[in-house]
MIBA-839704 format. One record per residue (C-alpha): x, z, y. Coordinates in steps of 0.1 Angstrom, whole numbers, plus 5000, padded with zeros to 4 digits. Example, Ala and Ser with C-alpha at 12.3 -4.5 7.8 and 13.67 -1.06 7.14 Angstrom:
BEGIN
512350784955
513750714989
END
This chain:
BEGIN
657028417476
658328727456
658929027472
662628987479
662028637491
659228807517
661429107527
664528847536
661828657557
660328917574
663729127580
664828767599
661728797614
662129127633
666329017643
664928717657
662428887676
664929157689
663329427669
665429627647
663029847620
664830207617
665130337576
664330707587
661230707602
661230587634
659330367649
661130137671
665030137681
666629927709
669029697695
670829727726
672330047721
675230037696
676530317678
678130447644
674830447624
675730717597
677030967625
680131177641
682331487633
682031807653
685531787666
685831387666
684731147694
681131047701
680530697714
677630467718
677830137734
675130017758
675129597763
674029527801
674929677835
671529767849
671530107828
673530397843
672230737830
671530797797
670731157773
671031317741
668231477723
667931667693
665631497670
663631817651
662531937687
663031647710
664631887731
667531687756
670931877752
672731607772
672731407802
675231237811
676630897831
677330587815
680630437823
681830197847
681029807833
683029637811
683229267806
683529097771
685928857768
684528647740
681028647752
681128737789
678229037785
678629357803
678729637784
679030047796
678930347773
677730657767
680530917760
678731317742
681831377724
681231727740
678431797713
679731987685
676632147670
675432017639
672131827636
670431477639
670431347675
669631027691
671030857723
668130777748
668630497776
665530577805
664430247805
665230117779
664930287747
666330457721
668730487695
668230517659
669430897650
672531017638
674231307626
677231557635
678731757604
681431817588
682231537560
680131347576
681431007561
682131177528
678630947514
680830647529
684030707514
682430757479
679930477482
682730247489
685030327457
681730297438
681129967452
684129857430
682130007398
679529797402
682329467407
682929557367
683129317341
682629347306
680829597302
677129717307
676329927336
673530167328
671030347349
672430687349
675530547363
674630257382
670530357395
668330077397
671229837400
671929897362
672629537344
673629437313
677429357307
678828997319
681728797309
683429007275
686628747284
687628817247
687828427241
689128297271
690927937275
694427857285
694127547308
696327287309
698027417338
699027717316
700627617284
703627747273
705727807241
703128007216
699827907240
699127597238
696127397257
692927597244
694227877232
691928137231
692728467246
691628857254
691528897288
688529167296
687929427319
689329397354
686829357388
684529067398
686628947431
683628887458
680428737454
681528537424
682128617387
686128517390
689128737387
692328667406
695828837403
696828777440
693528967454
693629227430
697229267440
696729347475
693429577462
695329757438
698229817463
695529957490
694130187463
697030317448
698630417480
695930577490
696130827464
699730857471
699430967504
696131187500
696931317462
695131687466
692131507484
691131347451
690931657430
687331697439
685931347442
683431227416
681430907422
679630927393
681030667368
681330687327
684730857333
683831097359
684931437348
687831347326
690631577344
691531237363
690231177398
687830897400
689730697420
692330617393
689830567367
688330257384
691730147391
692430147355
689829907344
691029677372
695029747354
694029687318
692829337328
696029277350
698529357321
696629097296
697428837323
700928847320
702528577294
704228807267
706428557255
708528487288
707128747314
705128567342
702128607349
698928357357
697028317393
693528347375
690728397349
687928167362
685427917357
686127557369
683227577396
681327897407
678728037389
674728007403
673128257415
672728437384
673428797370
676728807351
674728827316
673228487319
676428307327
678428127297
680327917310
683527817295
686528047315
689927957315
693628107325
695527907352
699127867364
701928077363
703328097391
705528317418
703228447441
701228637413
703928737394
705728887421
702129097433
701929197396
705529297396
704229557424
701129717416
702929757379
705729947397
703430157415
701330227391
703930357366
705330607393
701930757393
700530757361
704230917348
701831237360
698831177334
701231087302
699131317284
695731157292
697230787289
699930827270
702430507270
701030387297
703430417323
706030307309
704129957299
703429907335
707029937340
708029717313
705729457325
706629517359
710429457349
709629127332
707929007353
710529067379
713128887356
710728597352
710328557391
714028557397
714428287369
711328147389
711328177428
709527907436
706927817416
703627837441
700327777434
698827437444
695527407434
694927037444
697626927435
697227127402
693726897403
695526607405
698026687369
695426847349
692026907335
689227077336
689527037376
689427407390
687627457427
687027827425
689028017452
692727917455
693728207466
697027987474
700328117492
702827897509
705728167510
706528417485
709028597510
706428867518
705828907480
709628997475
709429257498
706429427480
707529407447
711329547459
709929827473
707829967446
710329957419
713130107443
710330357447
710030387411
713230377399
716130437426
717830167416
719030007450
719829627428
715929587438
716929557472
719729327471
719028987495
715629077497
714528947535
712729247547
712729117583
712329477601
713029367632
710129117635
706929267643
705029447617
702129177601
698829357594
698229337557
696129057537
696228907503
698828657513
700628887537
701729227516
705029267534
703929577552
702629777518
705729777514
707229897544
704030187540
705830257504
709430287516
708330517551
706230717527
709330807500
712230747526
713331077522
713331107485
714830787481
717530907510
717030547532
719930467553
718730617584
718830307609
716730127579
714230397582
713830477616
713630057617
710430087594
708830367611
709430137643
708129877635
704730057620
704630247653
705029957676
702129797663
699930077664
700730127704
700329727703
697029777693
696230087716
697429867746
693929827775
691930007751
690430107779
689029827792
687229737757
683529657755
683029857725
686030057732
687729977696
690929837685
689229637668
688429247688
690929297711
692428937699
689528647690
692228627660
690828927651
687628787637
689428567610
687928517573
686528887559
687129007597
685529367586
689029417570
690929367596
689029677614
689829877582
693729737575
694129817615
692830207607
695230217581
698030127603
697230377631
696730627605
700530577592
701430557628
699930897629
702131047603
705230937614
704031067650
702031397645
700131187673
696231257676
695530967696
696130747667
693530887643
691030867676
691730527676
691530507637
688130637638
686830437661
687530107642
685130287613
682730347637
683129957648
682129887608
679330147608
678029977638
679529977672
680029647676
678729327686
676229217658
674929537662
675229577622
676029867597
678329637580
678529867553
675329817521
673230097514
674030277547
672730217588
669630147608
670329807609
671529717575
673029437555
670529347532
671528967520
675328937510
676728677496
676928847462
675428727428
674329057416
672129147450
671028787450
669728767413
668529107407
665429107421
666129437439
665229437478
668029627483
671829487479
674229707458
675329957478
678930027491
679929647494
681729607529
680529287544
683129027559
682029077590
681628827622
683628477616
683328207646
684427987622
681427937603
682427757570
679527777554
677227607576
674427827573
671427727600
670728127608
673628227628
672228317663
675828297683
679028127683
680728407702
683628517683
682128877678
678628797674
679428527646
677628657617
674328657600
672728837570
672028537552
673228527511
674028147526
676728287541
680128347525
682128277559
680428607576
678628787547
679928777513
681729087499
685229097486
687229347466
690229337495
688129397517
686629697504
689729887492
690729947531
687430057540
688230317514
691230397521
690330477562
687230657554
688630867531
691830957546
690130997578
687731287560
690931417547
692231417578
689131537594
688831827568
691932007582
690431987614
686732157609
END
């Protein structure tokens, strides 16, 4: 057994036997206390969650003298309504002093500690955008930029196949293409236009709305220090690949660059297979059409660091919006794709029935970027229906976020804005609705639809949405709520779980990801936002411990239903933790 193998076995070990091992020293933590494992803000609220109802009193102490600064009452019981257990807990949002601090139950343990500060998930925010560093392809990632997770480049994609499904006047079947760069999707070595689109969007916006904030934010990557903020550097190796998908002859763009089946368990230097370019099709086109918008109305501001570049992104982003209007339609189908064509393809499908949401998104960013009010025309922006939380197959609401965020410059008709800022609103106050009577006293697993596929996200996408609700309201109480959905990731919730790698007590340590699988490093790469709890169980893994929707998860590389990683999912997670330290900042 090497040593990897033994720490995964001996990690299960210590869950199974309801002993959770804390990283900083201590001995022994109860796993029954649940709490934001990386800590709080002076000014921001403090929660921990205690599971039973025989525990009423609980204190803070101060870790460097032991010394107890608070006691203090647990609250009344609360039931939870997926799993039935009673839950109360401990509320020291009164501590502002900073230092490390733990939560102590009288009889019944301890928490691991914590810390209040000032930018206190700063380490979080940045870990996060490098996550998406170490998702690159093509290229090698060396020590001084990537640690002990260093790795020799994967997948150059400078000869890459049109499949069958892709032919078209100049490309026939087998034509070999460029198509490097770009970001591994998830745990696999694939790269998909649909999920980068929704990624891209996430990113992008954030640096819209929190453009200052990014002046001094280096996560240490080749580019770092190049008078552009880090975030936009990583975007660009993500944008490069997405412009050599689109079809220069005709203007649409393909779903994919993928193998036909997964790749082992394997670093992405060892894996040669053949990798192909699949269908053209509306859904992608449209989600292209987007981030190409977007990203020309902010890279107009570095023309003299990329110069030409913004004005390819919107000529692609034009043609491409020609192509889809010649081309409404055309969705992706990939058994029935199967079924016309060969090699067969069974990586992720990544398929969307409706391309309405899609014509939305793409509208809104190049009226953003243009004025021209023609991208509006009989677009079906359905404001009156309620607002639907964003996904990769759902990107109607980026861009309501776009429109609410230039309606002024852009001069909306004022019932079409106020609409927008309704509808945004409303769902924030939907979500708020008997927070109070919440076992972990989130947002978050209100709903059991809350704990879909990569349910981690929906706790980020919902911060998001409370934090626009915030600036259209000047209204503290949706940040509050914001925050506590990242403290539901860093650990107040059910699984008990830092869902976040590299950071908590009681850490993922066995995604679903290639890299952490075949590296033979006992620790994961870090800043990789697990999916998070999923009753549904796809995978069929044998260590899950619960069926409850909430509980629904295991740290098992087995598991890609509850514990792979995924580019979608991680760009939200950057967005709230960073624009909550932005917000946080102005608060200290």
């Amino acid at each position: 057994m090497n040593i990897k193998s033994f720490t995964k076995f001996y990690h299960t070990f210590l869950l199974v036997a309801g002993v959770i091992y804390a990283t900083d020293s201590q001995a022994q933590v109860s796993g029954d206390i649940r709490l934001n494992q990386v800590g709080f803000y002076p000014k921001g609220q403090k929660l921990a969650v205690v599971v039973g109802e025989k525990n009423q009193l609980f204190e803070i102490k101060e870790v460097s003298s032991g010394k107890t600064v608070l006691k203090g009452k647990l609250s009344e019981p609360r039931s939870n309504q997926h799993s039935g257990k009673i839950s109360r807990f401990a509320d020291f949002t009164v501590i502002q002093k900073r230092g490390k601090y733990i939560v102590e139950i009288p009889g019944l343990g301890k928490s691991a500690s914590f810390e209040i500060k000032e930018k206190v998930h700063r380490d979080v925010a940045e870990a996060a955008l490098k996550g998406f560093y170490y998702q690159r392809a093509s290229i090698d990632l060396p020590e001084k930029f990537a640690g002990k997770w260093a790795r020799p480049a994967g997948h150059p994609d400078n000869k890459v196949l049109i499949h069958a499904s892709a032919v078209s006047e100049g490309r026939p079947e087998n034509t070999s293409i460029s198509s490097a760069k770009g970001w591994y999707d998830a745990g696999d070595y694939n790269k998909y236009v649909v999920n980068s689109g929704i990624t891209m969007g996430t990113l992008l916006s954030l640096y819209e709305d929190f453009p200052s904030y990014f002046e001094n934010f280096n996560v240490n990557i080749p580019e770092s220090n190049n008078s552009v903020p880090d975030l936009l550097d990583e975007v660009i190796w993500n944008l490069r690949w997405m412009l050599t998908m689109q079809d220069p002859a005709d203007g649409g763009v393909y779903h994919k660059l993928t193998n036909p089946r997964f790749d082992g368990m394997i670093l992405p230097g060892a894996a040669k297979n053949p990798r192909y370019i699949v269908q053209k099709n509306t859904v992608a086109t449209l989600d292209f059409v987007a981030v190409m918008a977007q990203s020309s109305r902010i890279f107009r501001g570095f023309e003299n660091k990329f110069p030409g570049l913004a004005d390819s992104c919107m000529t692609a982003s034009v043609k491409a919006w020609e192509w889809a209007k010649k081309n409404p339609a055309i969705l992706y189908n990939q058994d029935e794709l199967n079924k016309k064509f060969d090699p067969d393809i069974v990586t992720g499908a990544y398929g969307d029935r409706d391309a309405s949401d899609e014509w939305v998104w793409a509208s809104a960013e190049l009226y953003a970027s243009t004025g021209k009010a023609e991208y509006m025309k009989d677009i079906p922006f359905k404001i009156i229906e309620p607002m639907a939380l964003p996904t990769w197959s759902q990107v109607r609401t980026v861009g309501y976020y776009t429109l609410i965020r230039f309606s002024e410059a852009l001069k909306l008709e004022a019932p079409f804005s106020k609409q927008l800022k309704t509808n945004v609103v409303s769902y924030a106050d939907e979500l708020l609705k008997d927070l109070e009577q919440q076992p972990y006293h989130t947002v978050m697993g209100k709903n059991a639809k809350d704990y879909s596929w990569g349910s981690s996200s929906v706790a980020a996408n919902q911060g998001i949405a409370l934090l626009y609700a915030y600036k259209i309201t000047a209204d503290q109480k949706y940040v509050q709520a914001a925050l506590g959905n990242l403290d539901y990731i860093l650990g107040r919730n059910a699984t008990g779980f830092c869902l976040l790698t590299g950071f908590g007590s009681k850490r993922v340590m066995h995604p679903h990801h290639r890299p952490s699988i075949a590296d033979g490093i006992v620790d994961p790469v870090p800043g990789l936002l697990s999916g998070g709890p999923n009753p549904g169980q796809q995978d069929k893994c044998t260590t899950y411990t619960s069926k409850f929707a909430d509980e629904s998860f295991t740290d098992d590389d087995c598991s890609y239903a509850s514990n792979e990683i995924a580019i979608n999912w991680n760009a939200p997670l950057v967005y709230l933790a960073t624009a909550l330290e932005a917000i946080m900042e102005k608060k200290q």
